[in-house]
C-alpha positions as CSV (number, residue, x, y, z in Angstrom):
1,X,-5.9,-78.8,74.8
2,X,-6.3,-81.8,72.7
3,X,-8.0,-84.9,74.4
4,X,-6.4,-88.3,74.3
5,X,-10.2,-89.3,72.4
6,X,-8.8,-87.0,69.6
7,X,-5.1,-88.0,69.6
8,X,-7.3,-91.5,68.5
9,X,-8.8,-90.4,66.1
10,X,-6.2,-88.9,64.5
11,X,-3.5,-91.4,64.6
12,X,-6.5,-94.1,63.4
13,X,-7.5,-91.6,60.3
14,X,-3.8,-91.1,59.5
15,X,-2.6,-94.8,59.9
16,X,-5.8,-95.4,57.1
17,X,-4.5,-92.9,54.8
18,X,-0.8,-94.5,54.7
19,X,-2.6,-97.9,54.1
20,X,-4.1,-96.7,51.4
21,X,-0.9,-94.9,50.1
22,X,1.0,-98.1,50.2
23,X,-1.9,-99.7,48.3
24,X,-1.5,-97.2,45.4
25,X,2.6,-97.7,45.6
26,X,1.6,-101.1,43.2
27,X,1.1,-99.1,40.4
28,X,4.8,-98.4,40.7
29,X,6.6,-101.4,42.0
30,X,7.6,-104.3,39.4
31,X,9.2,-107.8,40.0
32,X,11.2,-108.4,42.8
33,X,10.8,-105.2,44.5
34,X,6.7,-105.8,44.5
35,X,7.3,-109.6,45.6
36,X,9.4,-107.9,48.3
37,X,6.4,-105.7,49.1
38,X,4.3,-108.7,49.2
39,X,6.2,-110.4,51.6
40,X,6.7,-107.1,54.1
41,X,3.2,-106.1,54.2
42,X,0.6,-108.1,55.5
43,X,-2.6,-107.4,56.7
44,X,-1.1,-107.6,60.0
45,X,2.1,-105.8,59.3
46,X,0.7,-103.5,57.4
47,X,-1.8,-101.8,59.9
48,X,0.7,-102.0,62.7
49,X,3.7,-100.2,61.0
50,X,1.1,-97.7,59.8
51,X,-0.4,-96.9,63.4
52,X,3.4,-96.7,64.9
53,X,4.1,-94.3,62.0
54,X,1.2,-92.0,62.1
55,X,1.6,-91.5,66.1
56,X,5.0,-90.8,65.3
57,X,4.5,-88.5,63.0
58,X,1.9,-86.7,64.9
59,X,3.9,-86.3,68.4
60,X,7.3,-85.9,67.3
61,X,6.6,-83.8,63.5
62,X,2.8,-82.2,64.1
63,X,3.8,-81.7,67.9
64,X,1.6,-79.2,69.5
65,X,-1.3,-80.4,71.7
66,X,-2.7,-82.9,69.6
67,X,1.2,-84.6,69.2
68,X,1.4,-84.1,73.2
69,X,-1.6,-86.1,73.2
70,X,-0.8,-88.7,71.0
71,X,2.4,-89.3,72.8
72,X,0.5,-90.0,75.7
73,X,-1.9,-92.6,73.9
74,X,1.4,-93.9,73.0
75,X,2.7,-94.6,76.1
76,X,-0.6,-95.5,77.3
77,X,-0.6,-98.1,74.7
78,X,2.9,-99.8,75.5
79,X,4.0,-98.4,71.9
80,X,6.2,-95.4,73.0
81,X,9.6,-98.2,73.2
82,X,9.0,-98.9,69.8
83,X,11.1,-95.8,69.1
84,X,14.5,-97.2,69.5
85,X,14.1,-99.6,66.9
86,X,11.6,-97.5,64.5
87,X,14.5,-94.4,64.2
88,X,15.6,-95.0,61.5
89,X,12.9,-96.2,60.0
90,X,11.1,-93.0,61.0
91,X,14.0,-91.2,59.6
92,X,14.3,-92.9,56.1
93,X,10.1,-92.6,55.4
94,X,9.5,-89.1,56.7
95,X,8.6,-87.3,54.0
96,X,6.1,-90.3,53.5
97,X,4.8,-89.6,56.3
98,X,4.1,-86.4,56.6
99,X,2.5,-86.4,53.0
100,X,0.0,-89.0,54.3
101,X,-1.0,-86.7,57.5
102,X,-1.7,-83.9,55.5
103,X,-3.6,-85.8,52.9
104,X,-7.2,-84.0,51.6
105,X,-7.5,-86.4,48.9
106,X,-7.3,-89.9,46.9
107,X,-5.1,-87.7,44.5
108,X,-2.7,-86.6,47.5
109,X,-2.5,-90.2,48.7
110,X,-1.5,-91.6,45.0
111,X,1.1,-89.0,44.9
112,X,2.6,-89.8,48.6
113,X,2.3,-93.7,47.2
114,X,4.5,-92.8,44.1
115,X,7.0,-91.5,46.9
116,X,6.5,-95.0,49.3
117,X,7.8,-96.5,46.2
118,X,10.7,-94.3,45.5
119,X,11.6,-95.0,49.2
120,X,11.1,-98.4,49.2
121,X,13.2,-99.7,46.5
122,X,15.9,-96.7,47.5
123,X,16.5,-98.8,51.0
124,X,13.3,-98.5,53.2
125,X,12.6,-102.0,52.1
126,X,15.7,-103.3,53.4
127,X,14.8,-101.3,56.6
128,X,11.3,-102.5,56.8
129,X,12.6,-106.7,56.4
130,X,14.7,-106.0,59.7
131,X,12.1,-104.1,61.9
132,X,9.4,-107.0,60.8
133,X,11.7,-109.3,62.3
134,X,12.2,-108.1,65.1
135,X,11.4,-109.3,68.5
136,X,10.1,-105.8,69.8
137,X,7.8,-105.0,66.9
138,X,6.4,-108.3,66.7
139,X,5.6,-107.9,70.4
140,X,4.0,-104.9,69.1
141,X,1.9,-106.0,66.3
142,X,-0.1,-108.5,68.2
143,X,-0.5,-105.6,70.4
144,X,-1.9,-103.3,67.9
145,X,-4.2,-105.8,66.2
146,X,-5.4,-106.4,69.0
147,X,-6.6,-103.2,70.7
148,X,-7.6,-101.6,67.2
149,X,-8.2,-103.7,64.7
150,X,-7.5,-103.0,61.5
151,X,-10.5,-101.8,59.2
152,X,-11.8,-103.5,56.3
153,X,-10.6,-101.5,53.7
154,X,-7.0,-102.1,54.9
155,X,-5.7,-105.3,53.1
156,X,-1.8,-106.7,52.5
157,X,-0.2,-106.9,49.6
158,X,-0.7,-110.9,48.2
159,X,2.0,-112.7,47.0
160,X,2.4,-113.6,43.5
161,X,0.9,-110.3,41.6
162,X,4.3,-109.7,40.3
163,X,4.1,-113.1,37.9
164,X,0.9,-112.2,35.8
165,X,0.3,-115.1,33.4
166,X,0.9,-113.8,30.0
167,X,-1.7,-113.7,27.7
168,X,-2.3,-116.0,24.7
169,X,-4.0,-115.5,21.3
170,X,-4.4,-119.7,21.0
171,X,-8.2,-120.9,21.0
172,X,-9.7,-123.4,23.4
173,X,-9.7,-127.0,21.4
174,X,-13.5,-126.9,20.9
175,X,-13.1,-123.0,19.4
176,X,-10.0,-124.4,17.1
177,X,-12.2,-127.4,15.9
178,X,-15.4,-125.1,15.1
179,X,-12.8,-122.5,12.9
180,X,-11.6,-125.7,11.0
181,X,-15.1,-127.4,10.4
182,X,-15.4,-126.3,6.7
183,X,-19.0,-124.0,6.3
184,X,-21.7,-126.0,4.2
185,X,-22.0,-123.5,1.4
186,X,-18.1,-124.2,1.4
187,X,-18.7,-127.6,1.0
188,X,-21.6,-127.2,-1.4
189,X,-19.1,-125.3,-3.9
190,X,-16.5,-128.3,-4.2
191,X,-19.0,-130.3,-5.2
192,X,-19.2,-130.4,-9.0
193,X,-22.5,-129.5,-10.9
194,X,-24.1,-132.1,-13.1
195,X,-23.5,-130.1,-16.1
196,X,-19.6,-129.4,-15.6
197,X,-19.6,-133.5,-14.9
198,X,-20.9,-133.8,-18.8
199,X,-18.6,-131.4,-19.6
200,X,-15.7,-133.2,-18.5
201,X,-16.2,-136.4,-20.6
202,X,-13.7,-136.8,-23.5
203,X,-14.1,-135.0,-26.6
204,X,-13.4,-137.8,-28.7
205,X,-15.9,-140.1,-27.0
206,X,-18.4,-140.0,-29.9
207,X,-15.8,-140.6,-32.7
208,X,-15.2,-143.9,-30.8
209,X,-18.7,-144.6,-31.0
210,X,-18.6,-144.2,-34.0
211,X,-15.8,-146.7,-35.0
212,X,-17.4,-149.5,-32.5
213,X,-20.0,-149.5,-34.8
214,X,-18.9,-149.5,-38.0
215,X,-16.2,-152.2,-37.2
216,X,-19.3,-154.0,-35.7
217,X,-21.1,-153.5,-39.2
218,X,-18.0,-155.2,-40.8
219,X,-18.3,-158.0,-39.0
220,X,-22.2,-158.1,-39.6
221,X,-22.1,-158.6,-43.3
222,X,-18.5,-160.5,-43.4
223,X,-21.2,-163.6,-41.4
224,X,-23.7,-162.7,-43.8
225,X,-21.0,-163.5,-46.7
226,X,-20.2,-166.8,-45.0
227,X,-23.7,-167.6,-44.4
228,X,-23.9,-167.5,-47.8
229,X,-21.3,-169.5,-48.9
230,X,-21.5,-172.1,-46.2
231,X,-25.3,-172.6,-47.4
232,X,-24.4,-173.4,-51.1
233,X,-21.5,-175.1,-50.2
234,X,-23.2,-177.2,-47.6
235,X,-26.1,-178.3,-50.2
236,X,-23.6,-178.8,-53.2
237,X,-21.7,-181.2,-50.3
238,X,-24.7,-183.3,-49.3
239,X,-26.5,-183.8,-52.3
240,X,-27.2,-187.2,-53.4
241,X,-25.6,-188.6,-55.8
242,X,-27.4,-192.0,-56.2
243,X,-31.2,-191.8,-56.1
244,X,-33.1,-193.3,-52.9
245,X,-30.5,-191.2,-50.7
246,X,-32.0,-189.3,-47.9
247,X,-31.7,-185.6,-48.2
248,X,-32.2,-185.3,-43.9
249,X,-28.4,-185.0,-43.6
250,X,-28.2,-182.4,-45.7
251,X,-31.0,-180.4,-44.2
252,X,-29.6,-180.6,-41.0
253,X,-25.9,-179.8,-42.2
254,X,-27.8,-176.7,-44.0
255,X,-29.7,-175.5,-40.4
256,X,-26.7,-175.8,-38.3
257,X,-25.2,-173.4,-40.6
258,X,-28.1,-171.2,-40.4
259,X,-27.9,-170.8,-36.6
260,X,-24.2,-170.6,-36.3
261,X,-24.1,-167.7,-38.9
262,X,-27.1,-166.0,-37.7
263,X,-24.9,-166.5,-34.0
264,X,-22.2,-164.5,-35.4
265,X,-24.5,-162.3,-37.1
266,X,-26.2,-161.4,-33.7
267,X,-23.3,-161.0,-31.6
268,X,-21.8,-158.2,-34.5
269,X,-25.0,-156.4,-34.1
270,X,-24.9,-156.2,-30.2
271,X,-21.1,-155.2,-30.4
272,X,-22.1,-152.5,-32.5
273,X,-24.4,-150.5,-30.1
C-alpha cells in the first residue's frame, strides 16, 4: 500500500515534468497562439494546473494504490472539487498527460511538449482561458502556491517572445563613419607625384618661350636703331650756327636721348627672359 508521503512525491515529480513539457511546447508555438500561451501560463498558473493534472492523472488513469493515495492527498488538500470544472479539461489533454507521467527522459518530455502544442492550438487553449478564470481554480491556485511552492526551475511563459525584433545588417553611426573615412595609403595615391605634375605642363610651353624672346630681341635693336638716329639727329638739331653759341643745350638734348633709348633698350631685354 502506497503512503500518502509517496502519493507527494509523485504528483510533485510529475507536475515538474509537465512544466517542463510546456516549456519545450515554445519551440512549436508561433504568433498569436504563443502570445496566448504567454498570457495562460504564469508562474502561478502554470504550477497549479500542472499539480491538479498530475494528481488527476495518477488517481483516476494510474489508479492502483499509489492513485488511491493521491486521491486522498487530494481531498486532504481541498483540490478533489476541482474536478467538476477540470473534466473537460482533463479530457481534452489526456494523452498529455499521461505522456508526462511516464516520462524517463528530456527526449520523452520534448516529444509530450510537441503534443501540448498540437493540443493547445486544436482547442485546449480555449479551454485553459475559461478554467484560469474561474472562480474555483483561482481559489485553488493560491491554495497550491501556497502549500507547495513551485520550484525554481518552473517558470511562465513571458509575454512578448512572439515579436522578436528583426535583425538588421545597418552599422552603428560611429562603424558607418569609420568605413567611409578614406585609408591614408588611399589618400596618398590621389595625390599627384612631382614628376607626373611636370608632366602635365603644356607641350608648347617652350615654343612660347621662345617667341617672347625673340619678339623681345626685336624690340632691343629697333631702340638701338632710334638711339642711333635720335643721337645724330639731335646733334645736327643743336649745333651752332653762329660762333660764341653754347653747345650745353645740345649736350643735354643728346643725354636725354641716351637714357630714354637705353630705357627702352632695358625694358626689351627684361621682356625677353
Amino acid at each position: 500500500m502506497a503512503t500518502i508521503e509517496e502519493a507527494k512525491t509523485a504528483i510533485v515529480s510529475t507536475a515538474q515534468r509537465m512544466a517542463r513539457s510546456i516549456a519545450y511546447s515554445r519551440e512549436h508555438l508561433t504568433g498569436a497562439a504563443l502570445e496566448t500561451a504567454a498570457s495562460i501560463f504564469t508562474t502561478a498558473n502554470l504550477w497549479a494546473l500542472c499539480i491538479l493534472f498530475a494528481g488527476w492523472v495518477i488517481g483516476t488513469v494510474v489508479s492502483g494504490p499509489i492513485g488511491i493515495a493521491a486521491n486522498a492527498l487530494l481531498v486532504a488538500w481541498g483540490l478533489y472539487s476541482s474536478y467538476e470544472i477540470l473534466t473537460e479539461l482533463f479530457k481534452n489533454g489526456k494523452e498529455w498527460a499521461v505522456l508526462c507521467y511516464e516520462a524517463k527522459s528530456d527526449g520523452d518530455l520534448k516529444v509530450a511538449g510537441a503534443v501540448f502544442a498540437k493540443l493547445f492550438v486544436g482547442g485546449l487553449a480555449d479551454i485553459l482561458q475559461v478554467v484560469i478564470l474561474h472562480r474555483t481554480f483561482r481559489a485553488l491556485r493560491s491554495k497550491i502556491n501556497n502549500r507547495i511552492p513551485p520550484p525554481a526551475e518552473v517558470e511562465g511563459f513571458k509575454k512578448g517572445e512572439a515579436t522578436a525584433e528583426p535583425k538588421t545588417d545597418a552599422k552603428p553611426p560611429e562603424e558607418k563613419a569609420k568605413a567611409e573615412k578614406p585609408k591614408p595609403d588611399e589618400a596618398k595615391a590621389e595625390k599627384p607625384k612631382p614628376d607626373e605634375a611636370k608632366a602635365e605642363k603644356p607641350k608648347d610651353e617652350p615654343a612660347k618661350d621662345k617667341a617672347l624672346t625673340e619678339r623681345a630681341k626685336e624690340a632691343s635693336d629697333a631702340a638701338k636703331d632710334g638711339l642711333k638716329d635720335a643721337v645724330v639727329d639731335g646733334a645736327a638739331a643743336v649745333a651752332p650756327s653762329h660762333s660764341g653759341g653754347s653747345i650745353l643745350p645740345a649736350l643735354a638734348l643728346v643725354g636725354g636721348a641716351l637714357v630714354v633709348g637705353g630705357t627702352v633698350a632695358l625694358v626689351a631685354s627684361r621682356s625677353g627672359r
